[in-house]
N, C-alpha and C positions, 0 to 999 in steps of 0.2 A: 772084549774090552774095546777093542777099537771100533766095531761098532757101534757101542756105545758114547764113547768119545766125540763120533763123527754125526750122531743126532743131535748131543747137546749143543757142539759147534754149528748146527744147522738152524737151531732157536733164533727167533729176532732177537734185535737187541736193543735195548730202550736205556738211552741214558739218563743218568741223574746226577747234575752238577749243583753244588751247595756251598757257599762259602764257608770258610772259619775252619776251625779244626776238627776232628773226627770225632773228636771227643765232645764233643758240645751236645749239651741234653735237649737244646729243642732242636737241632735239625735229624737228631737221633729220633726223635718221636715223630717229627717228620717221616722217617725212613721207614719207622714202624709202621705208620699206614700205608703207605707206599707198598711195604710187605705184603699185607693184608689186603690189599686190594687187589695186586698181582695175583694171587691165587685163585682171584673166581675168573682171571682169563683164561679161557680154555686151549688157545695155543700155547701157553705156559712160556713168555716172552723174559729172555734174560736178562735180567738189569745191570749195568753197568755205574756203578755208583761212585763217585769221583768228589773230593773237596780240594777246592779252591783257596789258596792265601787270600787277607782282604788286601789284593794289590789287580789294577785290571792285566797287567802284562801277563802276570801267571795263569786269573783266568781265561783269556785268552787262547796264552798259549795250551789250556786245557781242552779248551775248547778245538783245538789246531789237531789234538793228539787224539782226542774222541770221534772226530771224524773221518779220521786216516780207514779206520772200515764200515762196511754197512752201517746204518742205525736206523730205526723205523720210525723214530720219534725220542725227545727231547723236554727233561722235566728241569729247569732249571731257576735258581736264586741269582738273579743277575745283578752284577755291578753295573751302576747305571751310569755309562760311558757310550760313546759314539762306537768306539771298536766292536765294543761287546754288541750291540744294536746291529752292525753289520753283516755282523757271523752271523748270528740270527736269522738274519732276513733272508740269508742267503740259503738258507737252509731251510727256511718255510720256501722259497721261490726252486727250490729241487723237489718239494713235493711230501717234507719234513715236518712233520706238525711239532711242534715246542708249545708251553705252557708253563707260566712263570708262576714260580709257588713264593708266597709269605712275603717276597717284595715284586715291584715292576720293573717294566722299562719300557720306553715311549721308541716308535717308526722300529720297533725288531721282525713284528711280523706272527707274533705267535696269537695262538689259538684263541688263547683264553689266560685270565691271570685266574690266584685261587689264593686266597688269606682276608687279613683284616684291611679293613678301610686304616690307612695309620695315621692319619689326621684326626680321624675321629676317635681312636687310642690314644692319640697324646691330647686328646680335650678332655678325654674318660681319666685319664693319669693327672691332669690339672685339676681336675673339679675333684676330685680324692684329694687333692694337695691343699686346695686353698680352704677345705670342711678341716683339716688335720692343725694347719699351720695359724699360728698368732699374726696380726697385723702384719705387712711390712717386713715378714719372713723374707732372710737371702737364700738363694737356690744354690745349687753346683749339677750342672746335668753333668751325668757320665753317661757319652752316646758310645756304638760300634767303631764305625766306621761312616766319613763324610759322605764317602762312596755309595754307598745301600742307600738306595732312595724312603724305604721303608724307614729308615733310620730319620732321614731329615724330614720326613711327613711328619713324624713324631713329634719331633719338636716344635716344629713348627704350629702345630697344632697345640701343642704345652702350652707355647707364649703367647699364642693368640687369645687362649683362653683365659690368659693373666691379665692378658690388657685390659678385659671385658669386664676382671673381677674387682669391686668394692674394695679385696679387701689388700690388694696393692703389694702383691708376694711379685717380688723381682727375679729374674734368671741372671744371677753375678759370673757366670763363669761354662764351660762349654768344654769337656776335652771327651778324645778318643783316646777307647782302653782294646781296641784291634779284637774284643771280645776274651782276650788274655786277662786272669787272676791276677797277676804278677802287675801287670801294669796299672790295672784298676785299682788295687792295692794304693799304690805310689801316688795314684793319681787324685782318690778321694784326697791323702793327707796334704798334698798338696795345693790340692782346690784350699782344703780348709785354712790352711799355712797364708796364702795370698790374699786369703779371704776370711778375717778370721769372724764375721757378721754371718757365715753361713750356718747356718740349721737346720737343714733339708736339704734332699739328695733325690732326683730324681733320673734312676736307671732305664733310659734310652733304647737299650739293647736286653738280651737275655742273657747274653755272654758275658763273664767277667763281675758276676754279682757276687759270687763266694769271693773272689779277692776283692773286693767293691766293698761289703760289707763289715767283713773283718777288718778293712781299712780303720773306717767309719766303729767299730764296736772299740779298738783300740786308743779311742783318739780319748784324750784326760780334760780336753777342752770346755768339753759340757757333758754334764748330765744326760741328756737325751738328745736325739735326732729324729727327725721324719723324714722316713723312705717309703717311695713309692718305685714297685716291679714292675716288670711282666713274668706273667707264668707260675709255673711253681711245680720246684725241682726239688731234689733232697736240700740245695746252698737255702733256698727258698723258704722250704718250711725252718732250719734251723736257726735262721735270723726273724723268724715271724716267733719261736718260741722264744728265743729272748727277749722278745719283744720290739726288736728294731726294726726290721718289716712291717709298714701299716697297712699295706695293701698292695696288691697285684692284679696287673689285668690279665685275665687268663684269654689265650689266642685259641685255643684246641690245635696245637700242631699236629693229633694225627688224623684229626679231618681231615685236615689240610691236605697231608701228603695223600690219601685214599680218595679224595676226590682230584687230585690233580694225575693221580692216576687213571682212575674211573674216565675223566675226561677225555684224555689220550686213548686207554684202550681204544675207546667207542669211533674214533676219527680214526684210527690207525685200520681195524677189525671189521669197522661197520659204514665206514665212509662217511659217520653224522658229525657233524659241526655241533659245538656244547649250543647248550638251550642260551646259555648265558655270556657274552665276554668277559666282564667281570663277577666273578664267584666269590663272596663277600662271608667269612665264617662269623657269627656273632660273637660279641667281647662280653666277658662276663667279671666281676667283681670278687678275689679272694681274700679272706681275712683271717686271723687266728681263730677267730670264731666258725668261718665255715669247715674248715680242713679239723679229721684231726691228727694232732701234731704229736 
């Protein structure tokens, strides 16, 4: 047994920091490729898998605690902060390869990023909105977190694409649901409450869409709503079968995580630098109609 003991403790060890809670279905499917890809390494490298509250001081200080021993390299969802950017670099500058999955961060020093372009996800989430929506539609975005760069590309990319469109659909309102049910909940009725012109809901994040929706399904205000997602989880399919989900853009979280592994093995095991800095998964389009429900 202690021999045993004292091989496993001898494995490398590769961490994986993710924001949001444990329990969250895309960084979960993230994880699953991550899995799956770790097993065609043949040093059979121990992952260290770790989440983050959306606040930078915790990541941070997670970051403070995952490096207290060895690590061979570093797969992380970075809150896009100066502090966070520092630890980073300092950590590619000791000879550390990192590789930011599903969001970025700008001067950290890593390898390679690996997700969607989200600019171009919140133009794909607009141009679903303005086919779906009447004239002169009000919005209510429910984003994550201001923090998550991925998160404000999003948007950003929503409204830009509103600007461009004829058909003159406005964003009335903007809050954070921290990827929490509870608070997304609160927050659609709320939007709707101060805004009572809203009729569309466009979800930012992938967290917080089961409380998001059942917001949104209980409201007596109107007859109908159009919501546009990302992804599609069990909360996912169940509001696209009642019909309140019109669409989803699907990311492939566990590409993601298996090539942001695959990437690292190869720099860590075989000294090569990824073919690519940025590693770009295709967006693709879910409806009631494609899935079945």
């Amino acid at each position: 047994m202690a021999q045993t003991k004292e091989k496993q403790n001898s494995k490398d060890r590769i961490g994986v920091l993710l924001y949001g809670s444990p329990k969250g279905d895309f960084f979960n499917s993230v994880i699953e490729g991550i899995n799956r890809a770790v097993l065609s390494v043949k040093s059979e490298p121990q992952l260290d898998v770790r989440f983050s509250p959306m606040n930078v001081a915790d990541q941070v200080q997670m970051l403070d605690d995952m490096t207290k021993k060895p690590l061979k390299g570093l797969i992380i969802s970075p809150i896009d902060d100066v502090s966070v950017a520092k630890r980073l670099k300092a950590l590619s500058d000791k000879g550390i390869p990192v590789v930011t999955v599903h969001t970025d961060i700008a001067d950290s020093g890593r390898i390679a990023y690996v997700g969607t372009d989200p600019y171009k996800a919140g133009r794909v989430a607009a141009s679903q909105m303005c086919l779906l929506c009447e004239p002169k539609t009000e919005i209510g975005i429910v984003t994550g977190f201001h923090g998550i760069r991925g998160h404000e590309e999003r948007i950003r990319g929503f409204q830009d694409y509103l600007l461009n469109d004829s058909k003159g659909l406005t964003v009335e309102c903007i809050g954070e649901c921290r990827d929490d049910d509870y608070k997304a909940y609160e927050l659609v009725q709320k939007m709707q409450s101060d805004h009572p012109g809203i009729s569309a809901f466009f979800f930012a994040t992938t967290g917080g869409i089961y409380g998001g929706c059942k917001g949104i399904w209980q409201m007596t205000t109107r007859l109908s709503f159009h919501v546009v997602t990302f992804d599609v989880f069990d909360a996912t399919r169940e509001f696209m079968r009642k019909g309140l989900i019109d669409s989803s853009v699907y990311q492939n979280p566990k590409h993601q995580g298996s090539l942001a592994l695959r990437i690292l093995a190869r720099k860590i095991y075989e000294g090569k630098d990824p073919e690519k800095e940025i590693n770009l998964s295709e967006l693709s389009l879910k409806t009631a109609e494609c899935l079945y429900l």
